[in-house]
C-alpha positions in Angstrom: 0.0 0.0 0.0 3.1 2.2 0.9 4.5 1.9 -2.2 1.6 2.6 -4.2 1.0 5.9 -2.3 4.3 6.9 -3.1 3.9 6.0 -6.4 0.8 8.0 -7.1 2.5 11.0 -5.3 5.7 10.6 -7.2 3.1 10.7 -10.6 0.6 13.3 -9.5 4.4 15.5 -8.8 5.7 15.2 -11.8 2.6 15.8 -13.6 2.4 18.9 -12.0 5.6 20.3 -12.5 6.0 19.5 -16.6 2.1 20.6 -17.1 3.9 24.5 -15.7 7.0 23.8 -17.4 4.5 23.2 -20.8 2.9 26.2 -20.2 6.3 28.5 -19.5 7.6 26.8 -22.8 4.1 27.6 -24.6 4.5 31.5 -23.7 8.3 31.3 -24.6 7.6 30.4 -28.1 5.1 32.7 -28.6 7.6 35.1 -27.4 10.1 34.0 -29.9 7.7 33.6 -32.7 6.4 37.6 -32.0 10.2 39.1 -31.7 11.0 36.7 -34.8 12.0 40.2 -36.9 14.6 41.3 -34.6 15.8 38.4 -33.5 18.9 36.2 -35.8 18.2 32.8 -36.1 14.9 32.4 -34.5 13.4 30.0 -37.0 16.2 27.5 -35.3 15.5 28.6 -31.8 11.9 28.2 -32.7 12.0 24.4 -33.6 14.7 23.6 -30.6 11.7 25.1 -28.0 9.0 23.4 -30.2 10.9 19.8 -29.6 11.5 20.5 -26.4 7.7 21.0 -25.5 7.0 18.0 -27.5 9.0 16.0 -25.4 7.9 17.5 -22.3 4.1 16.4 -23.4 5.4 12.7 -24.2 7.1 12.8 -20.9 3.7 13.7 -19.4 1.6 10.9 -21.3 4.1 8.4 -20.5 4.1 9.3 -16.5 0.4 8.9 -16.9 0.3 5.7 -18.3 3.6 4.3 -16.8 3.6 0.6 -15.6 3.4 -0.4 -12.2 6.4 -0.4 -10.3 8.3 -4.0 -9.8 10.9 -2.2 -7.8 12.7 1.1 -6.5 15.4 2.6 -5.4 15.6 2.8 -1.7 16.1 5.8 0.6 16.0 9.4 0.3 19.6 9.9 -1.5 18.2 8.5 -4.7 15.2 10.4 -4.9 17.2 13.7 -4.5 19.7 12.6 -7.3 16.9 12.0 -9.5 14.8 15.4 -9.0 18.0 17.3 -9.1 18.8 15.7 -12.3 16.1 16.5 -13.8 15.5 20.2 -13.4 19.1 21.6 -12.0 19.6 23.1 -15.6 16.5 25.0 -14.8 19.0 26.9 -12.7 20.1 28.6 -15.7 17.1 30.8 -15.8 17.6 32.7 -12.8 21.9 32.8 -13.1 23.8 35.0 -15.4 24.8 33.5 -18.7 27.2 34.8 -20.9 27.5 36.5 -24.3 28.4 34.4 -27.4 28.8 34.9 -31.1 26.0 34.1 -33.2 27.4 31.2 -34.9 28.4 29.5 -31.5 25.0 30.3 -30.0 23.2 29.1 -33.4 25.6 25.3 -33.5 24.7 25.1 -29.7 21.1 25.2 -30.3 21.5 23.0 -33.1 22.8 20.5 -30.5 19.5 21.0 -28.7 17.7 20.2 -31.5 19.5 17.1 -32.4 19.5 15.9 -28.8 15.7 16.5 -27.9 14.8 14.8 -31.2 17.0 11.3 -30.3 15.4 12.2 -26.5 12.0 11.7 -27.9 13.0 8.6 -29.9 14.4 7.4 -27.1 11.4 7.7 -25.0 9.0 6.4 -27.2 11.1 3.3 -27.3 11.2 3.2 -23.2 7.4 3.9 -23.3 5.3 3.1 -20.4 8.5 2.0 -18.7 9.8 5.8 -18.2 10.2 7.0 -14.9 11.9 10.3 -13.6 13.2 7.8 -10.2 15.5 5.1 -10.2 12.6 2.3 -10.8 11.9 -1.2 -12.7 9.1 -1.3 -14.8 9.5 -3.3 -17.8 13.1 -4.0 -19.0 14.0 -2.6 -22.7 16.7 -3.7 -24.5 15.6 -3.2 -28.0 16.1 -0.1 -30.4 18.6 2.4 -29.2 18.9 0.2 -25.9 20.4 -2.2 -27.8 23.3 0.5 -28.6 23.8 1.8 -25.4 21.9 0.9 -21.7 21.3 4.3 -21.3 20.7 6.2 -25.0 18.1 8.5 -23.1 20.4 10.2 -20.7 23.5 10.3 -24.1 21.0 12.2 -26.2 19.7 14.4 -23.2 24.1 14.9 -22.7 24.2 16.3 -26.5 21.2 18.3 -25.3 22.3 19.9 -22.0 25.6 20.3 -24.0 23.8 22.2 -26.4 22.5 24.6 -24.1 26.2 24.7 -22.3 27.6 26.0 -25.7 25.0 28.7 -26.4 24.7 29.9 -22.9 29.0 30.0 -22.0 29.6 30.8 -18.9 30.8 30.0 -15.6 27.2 29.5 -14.3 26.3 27.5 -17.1 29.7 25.2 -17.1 29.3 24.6 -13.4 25.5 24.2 -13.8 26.0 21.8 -16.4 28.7 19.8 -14.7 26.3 18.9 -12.0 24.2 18.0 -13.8 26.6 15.2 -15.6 27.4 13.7 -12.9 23.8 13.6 -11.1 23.1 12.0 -14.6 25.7 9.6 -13.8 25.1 9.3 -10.3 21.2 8.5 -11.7 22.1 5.9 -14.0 23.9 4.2 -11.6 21.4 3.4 -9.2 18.8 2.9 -12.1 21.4 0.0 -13.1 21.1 -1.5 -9.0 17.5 -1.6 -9.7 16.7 -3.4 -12.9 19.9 -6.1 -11.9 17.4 -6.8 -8.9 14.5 -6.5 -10.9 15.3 -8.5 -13.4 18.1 -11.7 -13.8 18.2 -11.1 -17.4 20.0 -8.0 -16.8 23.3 -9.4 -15.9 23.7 -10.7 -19.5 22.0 -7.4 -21.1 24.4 -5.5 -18.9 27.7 -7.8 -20.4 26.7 -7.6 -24.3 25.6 -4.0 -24.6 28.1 -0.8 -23.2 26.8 2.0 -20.5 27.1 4.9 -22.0 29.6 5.2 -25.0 28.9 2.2 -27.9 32.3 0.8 -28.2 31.8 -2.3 -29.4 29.4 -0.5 -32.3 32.2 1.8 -33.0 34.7 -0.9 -33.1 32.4 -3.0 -35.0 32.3 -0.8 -38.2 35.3 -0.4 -38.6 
């Protein structure tokens, strides 16, 4: 029963914050779409807040209809790691960013396009079994898992390198650092979980690479 409360919490939470994120994001691109005339490269800027709305509204139907947990993380420490991973970027809004040329600040937010779009393919491959805490749902190892045991959180890295770039500064370097290694940190215990979860995972875990594909790499050549 515990765990179900927590579960619904954890949902109804979540739901909650990325419904006001949608609605921020909704009133930044009308924003950008209004001051298109005076501002350079907007039609790119444009489609980098458009993907990132639509993966905010997958992340929201997938929360909704997420499967029941087999497992979680345990203690507090966990939990943290996982809300700060998700939203310490967010930080950037309120610190000072720097000032960068157009062309830098145009290829970053080309990053951010590139990595919200393989975010989204990502997540529609993880499906019902996305979850913002370290928990077991269903275990899936086809598609981009098949590359990688974590291709969500490498496309999210070219994202929240993206926004490093375009952003430079020592708010948004330290900022983004953070957030790295809580990304780690996150993957980690995500990794304790399913090899509880689920025995198949010890053989998943010794065919197919963390983070980097290696073996793919190594393989075409």
């Amino acid at each position: 029963m515990t765990s179900r409360i927590e579960d619904f919490a954890g949902r109804a939470a979540i739901l909650a914050i990325f419904s006001a994120l949608m609605v921020l994001e909704t009133g930044t691109i009308g924003g950008i779409f209004n001051a298109r005339e005076s501002l350079e490269g907007w039609s790119l800027i444009l489609i980098s807040r458009i993907a990132a709305l639509i993966f905010m509204a997958m992340s929201l139907f997938f929360t909704l209809v997420r499967l029941p947990a087999k497992a979680s993380a345990p203690g507090l420490a966990p939990r943290i790691v996982s809300i700060a991973g998700t939203f310490v970027m967010s930080l950037l809004i309120v610190l000072p960013v720097g000032t960068v040329p157009t062309e830098v600040r145009l290829f970053g937010t080309a990053m951010i396009v590139v990595g919200t779009i393989l975010s989204a393919y990502c997540l529609l491959w993880l499906g019902r079994s996305f979850s913002v805490m370290a928990t077991a749902r269903k275990l899936v190892i086809a598609g981009p898992y098949s590359i990688v045991r974590h291709p969500l959180y490498v496309a999210e890295a070219i994202t929240m390198s993206g926004v490093i770039i375009a952003n430079w500064s020592i708010s948004s370097v330290a900022v983004g650092a953070c957030w790295f290694m809580l990304q780690f940190r996150r993957a980690v215990n995500e990794e304790r979980v399913l090899r509880a979860a689920f025995p198949e995972y010890q053989e998943y875990e010794r065919r197919v690479p963390m983070l980097l594909p290696f073996r793919v790499v190594k393989a075409a050549r």
